[in-house]
N, C-alpha and C positions, 0 to 999 in steps of 0.2 A: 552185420554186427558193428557195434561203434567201434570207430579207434582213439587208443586210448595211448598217448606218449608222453613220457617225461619229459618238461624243459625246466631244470634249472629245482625250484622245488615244488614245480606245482606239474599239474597233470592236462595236457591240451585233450577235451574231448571233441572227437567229430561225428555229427553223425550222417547219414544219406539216405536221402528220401526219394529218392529215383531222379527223373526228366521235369525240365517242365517242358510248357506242351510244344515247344520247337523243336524237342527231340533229343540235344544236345544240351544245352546247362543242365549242367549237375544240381539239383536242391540238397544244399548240404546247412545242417546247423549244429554251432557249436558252444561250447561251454570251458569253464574250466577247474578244475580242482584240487581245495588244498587241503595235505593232511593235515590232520589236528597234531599239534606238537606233540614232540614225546615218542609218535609210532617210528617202530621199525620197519625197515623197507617192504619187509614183506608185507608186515600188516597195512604199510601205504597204498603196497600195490593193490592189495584184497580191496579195502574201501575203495580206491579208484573206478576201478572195474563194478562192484557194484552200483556205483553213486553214475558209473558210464549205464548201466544196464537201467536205471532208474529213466536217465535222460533220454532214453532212446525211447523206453516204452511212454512218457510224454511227449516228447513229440511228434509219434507216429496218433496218438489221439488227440492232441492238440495242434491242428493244421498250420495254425501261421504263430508256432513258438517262439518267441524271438527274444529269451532273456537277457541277452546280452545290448539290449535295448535301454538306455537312460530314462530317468524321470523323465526329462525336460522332454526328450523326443515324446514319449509316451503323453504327457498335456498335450502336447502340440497337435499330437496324432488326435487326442480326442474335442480339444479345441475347436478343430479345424473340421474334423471330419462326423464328429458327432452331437456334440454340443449345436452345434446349429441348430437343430432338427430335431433338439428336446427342451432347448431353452429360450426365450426372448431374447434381444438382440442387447438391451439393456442390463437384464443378469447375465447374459454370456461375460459379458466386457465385466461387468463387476466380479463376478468366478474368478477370471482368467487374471486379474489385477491381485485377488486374492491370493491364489495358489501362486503367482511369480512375486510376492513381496515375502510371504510366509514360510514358502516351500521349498522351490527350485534353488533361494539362495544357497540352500545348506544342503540338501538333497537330490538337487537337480542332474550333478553327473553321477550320479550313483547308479551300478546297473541293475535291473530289473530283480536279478539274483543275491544279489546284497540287501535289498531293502527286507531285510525279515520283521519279524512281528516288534522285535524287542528293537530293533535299530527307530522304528518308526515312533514305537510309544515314549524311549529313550525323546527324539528328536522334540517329539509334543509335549513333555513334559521341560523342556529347556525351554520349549518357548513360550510356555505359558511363564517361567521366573523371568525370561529377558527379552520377549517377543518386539518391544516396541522400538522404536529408531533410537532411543532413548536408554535402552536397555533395562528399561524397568517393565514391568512383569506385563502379561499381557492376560485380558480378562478369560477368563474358564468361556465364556459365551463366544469369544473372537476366535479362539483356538477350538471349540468343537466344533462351528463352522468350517473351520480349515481341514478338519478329520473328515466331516463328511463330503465335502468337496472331493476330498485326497481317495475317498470309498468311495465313492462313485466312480471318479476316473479307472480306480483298478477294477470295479464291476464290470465295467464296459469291456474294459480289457480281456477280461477272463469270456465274458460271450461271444466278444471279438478272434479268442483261441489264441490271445498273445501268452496267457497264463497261463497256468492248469487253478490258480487258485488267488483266491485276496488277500493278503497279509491284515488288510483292515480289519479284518472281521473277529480278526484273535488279538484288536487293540481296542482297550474299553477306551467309553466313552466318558467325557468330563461332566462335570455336574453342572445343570446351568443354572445359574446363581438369577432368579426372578426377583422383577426388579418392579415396587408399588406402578402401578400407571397411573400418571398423571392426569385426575379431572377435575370440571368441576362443578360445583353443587349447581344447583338452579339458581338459585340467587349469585353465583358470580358468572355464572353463563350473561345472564340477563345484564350484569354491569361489563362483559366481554363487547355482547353487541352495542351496547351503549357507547364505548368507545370506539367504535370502528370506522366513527365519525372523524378518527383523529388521521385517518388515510384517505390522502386524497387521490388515487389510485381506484377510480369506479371499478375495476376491473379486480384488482384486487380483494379491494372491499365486498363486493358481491360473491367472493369463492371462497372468501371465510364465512361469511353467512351462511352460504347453501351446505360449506360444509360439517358446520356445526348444527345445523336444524337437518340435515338430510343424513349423515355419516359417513359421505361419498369420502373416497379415496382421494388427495390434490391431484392424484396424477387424472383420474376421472375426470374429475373439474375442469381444468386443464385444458383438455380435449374438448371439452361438451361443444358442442354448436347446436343452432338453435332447433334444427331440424331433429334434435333428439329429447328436445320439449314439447308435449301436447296440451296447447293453450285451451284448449275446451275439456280435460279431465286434469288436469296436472300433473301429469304421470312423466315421470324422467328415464328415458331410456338408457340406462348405460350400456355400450358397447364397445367402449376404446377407451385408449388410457395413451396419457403421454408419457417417457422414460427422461433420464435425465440429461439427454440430448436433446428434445424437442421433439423425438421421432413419433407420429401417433403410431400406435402397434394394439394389439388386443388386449382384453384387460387382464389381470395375473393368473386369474382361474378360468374354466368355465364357468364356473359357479357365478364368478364374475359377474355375466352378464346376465345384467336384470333388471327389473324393473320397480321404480320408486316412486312410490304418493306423495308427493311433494303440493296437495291440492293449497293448501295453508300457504306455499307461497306465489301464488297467480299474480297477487297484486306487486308483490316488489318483483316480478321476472317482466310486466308489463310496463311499469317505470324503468328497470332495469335498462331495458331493449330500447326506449326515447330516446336514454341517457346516452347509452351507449352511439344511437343512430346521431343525436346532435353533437356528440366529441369528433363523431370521425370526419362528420359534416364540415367542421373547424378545422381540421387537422389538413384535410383538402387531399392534393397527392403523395404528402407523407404517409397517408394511410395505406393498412394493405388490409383487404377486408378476406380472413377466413372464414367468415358466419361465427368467429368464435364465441361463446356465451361471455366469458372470461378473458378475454384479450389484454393482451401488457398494453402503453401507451401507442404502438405503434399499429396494433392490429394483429401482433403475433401471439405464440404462442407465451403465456407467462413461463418465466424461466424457475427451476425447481426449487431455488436456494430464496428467490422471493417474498414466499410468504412465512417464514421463518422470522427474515430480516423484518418482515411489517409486522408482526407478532409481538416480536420487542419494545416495539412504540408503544403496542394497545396495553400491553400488561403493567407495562411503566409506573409507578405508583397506586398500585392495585394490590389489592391482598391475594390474589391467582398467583400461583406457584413457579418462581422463575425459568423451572423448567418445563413449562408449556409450550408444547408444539403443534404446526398444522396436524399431525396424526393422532396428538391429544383433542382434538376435537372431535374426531372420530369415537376414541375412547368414554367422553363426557355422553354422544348423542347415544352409544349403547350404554353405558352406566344408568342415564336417564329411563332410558327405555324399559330396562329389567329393575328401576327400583318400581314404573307403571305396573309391573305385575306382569307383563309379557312372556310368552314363552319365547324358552330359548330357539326353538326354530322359526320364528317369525324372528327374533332378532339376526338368527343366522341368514338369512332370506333376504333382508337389509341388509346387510353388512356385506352378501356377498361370500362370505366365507366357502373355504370348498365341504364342511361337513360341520354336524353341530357340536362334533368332536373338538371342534377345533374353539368354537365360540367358547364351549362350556369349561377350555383351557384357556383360555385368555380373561376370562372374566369371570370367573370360579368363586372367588369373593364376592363378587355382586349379586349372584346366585344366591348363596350361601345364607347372606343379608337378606333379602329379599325371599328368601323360603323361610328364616325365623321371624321376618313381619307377619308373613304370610299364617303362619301358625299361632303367633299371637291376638292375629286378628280374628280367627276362626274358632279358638279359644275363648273370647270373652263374646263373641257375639254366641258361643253355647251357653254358657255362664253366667252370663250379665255381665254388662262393663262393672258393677261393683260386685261381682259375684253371688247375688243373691240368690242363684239356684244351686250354691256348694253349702247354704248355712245349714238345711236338716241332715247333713252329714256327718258335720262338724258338732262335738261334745257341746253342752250346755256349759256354760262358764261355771253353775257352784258343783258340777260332776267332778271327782279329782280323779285324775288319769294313774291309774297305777301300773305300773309295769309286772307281766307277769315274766319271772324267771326259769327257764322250764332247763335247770341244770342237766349234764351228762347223767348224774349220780343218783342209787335210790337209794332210799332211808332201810334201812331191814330191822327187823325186831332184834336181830340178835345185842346182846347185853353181855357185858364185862366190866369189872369192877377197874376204877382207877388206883392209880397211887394211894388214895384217903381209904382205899375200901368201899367207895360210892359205884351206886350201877347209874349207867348214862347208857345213852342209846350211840349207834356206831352209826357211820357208811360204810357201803362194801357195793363197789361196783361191779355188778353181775356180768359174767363170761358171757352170756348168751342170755336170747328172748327165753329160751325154754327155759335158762335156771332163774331170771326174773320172775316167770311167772309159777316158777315152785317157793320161788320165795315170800310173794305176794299172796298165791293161795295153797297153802298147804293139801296136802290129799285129806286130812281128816277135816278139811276146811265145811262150810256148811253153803252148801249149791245156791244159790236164791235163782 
């Protein structure tokens, strides 16, 4: 049975869980607890001893309980020990930067048993008013990132038997504020490559090409080496992706990897490859040759912030929308795609996506568009483009259209004199079909 002692005003609970396997340490876990203001001793002692009987029966079913555990150890613990082995090594580092700028400031030594439902949603709700270094608000998008991060580590936790339960899951989630994506039409695609003359950067200039005509990922690009181009089909294999270290790693999904008909661009990957073979030819022993498709000026990897920066040049005096990015090229080659009529799982299939759930959420609009062309178009090719198979439908112009009124009320015979002494005919709206139709045919009425 636990024990359960007074220090001071709160209540020290212990409990014991036998040996471990040396025979001799004691597995003891404990807790602590406090009356709620107001109680008298007794009824302190009563809630103690139960809220003891509670903790004991958790953590005799929950093997490695340990609420007296902080945030920060608990990241740490799953940082270190399970993130690994469910995340890439690029979103780990990005997670882990998140939850310690967001979280652990203000959360971090708090124990395991303190963070309840309403402390948590309290703390996300401050920081979505004062989240930013700045102390001005932080977007509803940045801050349910940081919740689901924060639910996840406590999931782990609870399968791991540090909990018996997630606080997360009894804190709603924030609204995410969808935000237009940035593309652009065909006609400013075609003035995009036009200026991409304005980078002198072969290397760069040919992975904003491939990835506006192709809708590969930069990090894709990135990576490509040539031996994942099939110069006698044009087919592009992606299998890897570069992070924002330069590390090559897998690509974000399974789904990921896959394969792309890029036959349309044989000729410029065939220039591309001379270009590339005579620059490094020049560059001599500066060069480092990784077979990259895309190499920065020395042979390496392009660094991720790059084509962002060259992005700024090309858009420069252009009516393309200043907030275009390399990932908005992606967005323009599916936009493109589904206004062709394509269905959405050949777009998802491109694109890589891990489901077409996910396409048909990201690009829902373009959908949307594109299924009322689609209907319009199918429309008048029934019809005639000037509708000529709707005219014997349609009234003759000298027929006049009358409207028939076919009120609640029926006329009855019955008669009563007005104010003048004059008989007029009355309304009288019938209770029922059967005394309408006593009213309409009398029994001495004459059968036909």
């Amino acid at each position: 049975m636990a024990s359960v002692k007074l220090r001071g005003k709160t209540y020290r609970i212990i409990v014991s869980l036998g040996f471990k396997e040396d025979g001799v340490t004691r597995i003891r876990k404990s807790t602590t607890f406090k009356p709620k203001y107001g109680m008298t001793e007794t009824q302190a002692e009563i809630a103690a001893n139960e809220y003891a009987a509670k903790f004991e029966n958790t953590c005799k079913n929950v093997s490695n309980y340990d609420d007296s555990m902080t945030l920060t150890e608990l990241s740490d613990w799953y940082f270190d020990t399970v993130a690994p082995h469910k995340l890439r090594a690029g979103t780990l580092e990005q997670a882990r930067a998140m939850v310690n700028v967001w979280i652990l400031p203000k959360l971090g030594n708090k124990k395991l048993r303190d963070l309840k439902p309403a402390v948590i949603a309290a703390y996300l709700r401050q920081l979505s008013l004062t989240g930013k270094k700045d102390g001005s608000p932080l977007s509803n998008n940045s801050v349910e990132k940081a919740r689901i991060r924060l639910n996840t580590i406590f999931a782990a936790a609870v399968k791991a038997e540090i909990i018996p339960s997630n606080p997360l899951e009894r804190v709603d989630s924030f609204k995410i504020e969808e935000k237009e994506l940035s593309v652009l039409t065909e006609e400013q695609a075609r003035v995009f490559m036009e200026r991409l003359s304005v980078i002198d950067d072969i290397g760069l200039r040919g992975l904003l090409l491939t990835g506006l005509c192709t809708g590969a990922r930069s990090g894709e690009l990135r990576a490509l080496t040539w031996g994942d181009i099939n110069f006698n089909t044009g087919l592009i294999n992606i299998k890897k992706s570069a992070d924002r270290k330069n590390r090559i790693t897998a690509p974000k999904t399974k789904k990921s990897t896959r394969v792309i008909n890029a036959s349309f661009l044989l000729p410029f990957f065939h220039q591309h490859r001379r270009d590339i073979e005579y620059y490094a030819a020049g560059l001599g022993a500066a060069w480092t040759d990784n077979n990259l498709v895309f190499p920065n000026k020395l042979g390496e990897v392009i660094q991720i912030s790059a084509p962002a920066r060259a992005m700024k040049n090309i858009i420069k005096g252009t009516d393309i929308p200043p907030d275009f990015h390399p990932h908005s090229l992606r967005h323009t080659f599916a936009s493109i795609m589904i206004s062709k009529g394509i269905d959405v799982k050949t777009v998802q299939e491109n694109l890589g996506h891990s489901s077409a759930t996910v396409t048909l959420n990201i690009y829902s609009h373009g959908f949307a568009t594109a299924r009322a062309l689609a209907m319009e178009a199918t429309g008048a090719a029934i019809v005639g483009g000037d509708g000529d198979a709707l005219r014997h439908f349609l009234p003759s112009p000298d027929v006049e259209n009358t409207a028939l009124n076919f009120g609640d009320t029926l006329v009855t015979p019955d008669v009563k004199k007005d104010e003048k002494g004059r008989k007029g005919m009355t309304t009288k709206k019938p209770k029922t079909l059967k005394s309408a139709q006593k009213t309409h045919f009398p029994k001495n009425a004459e059968k036909v």
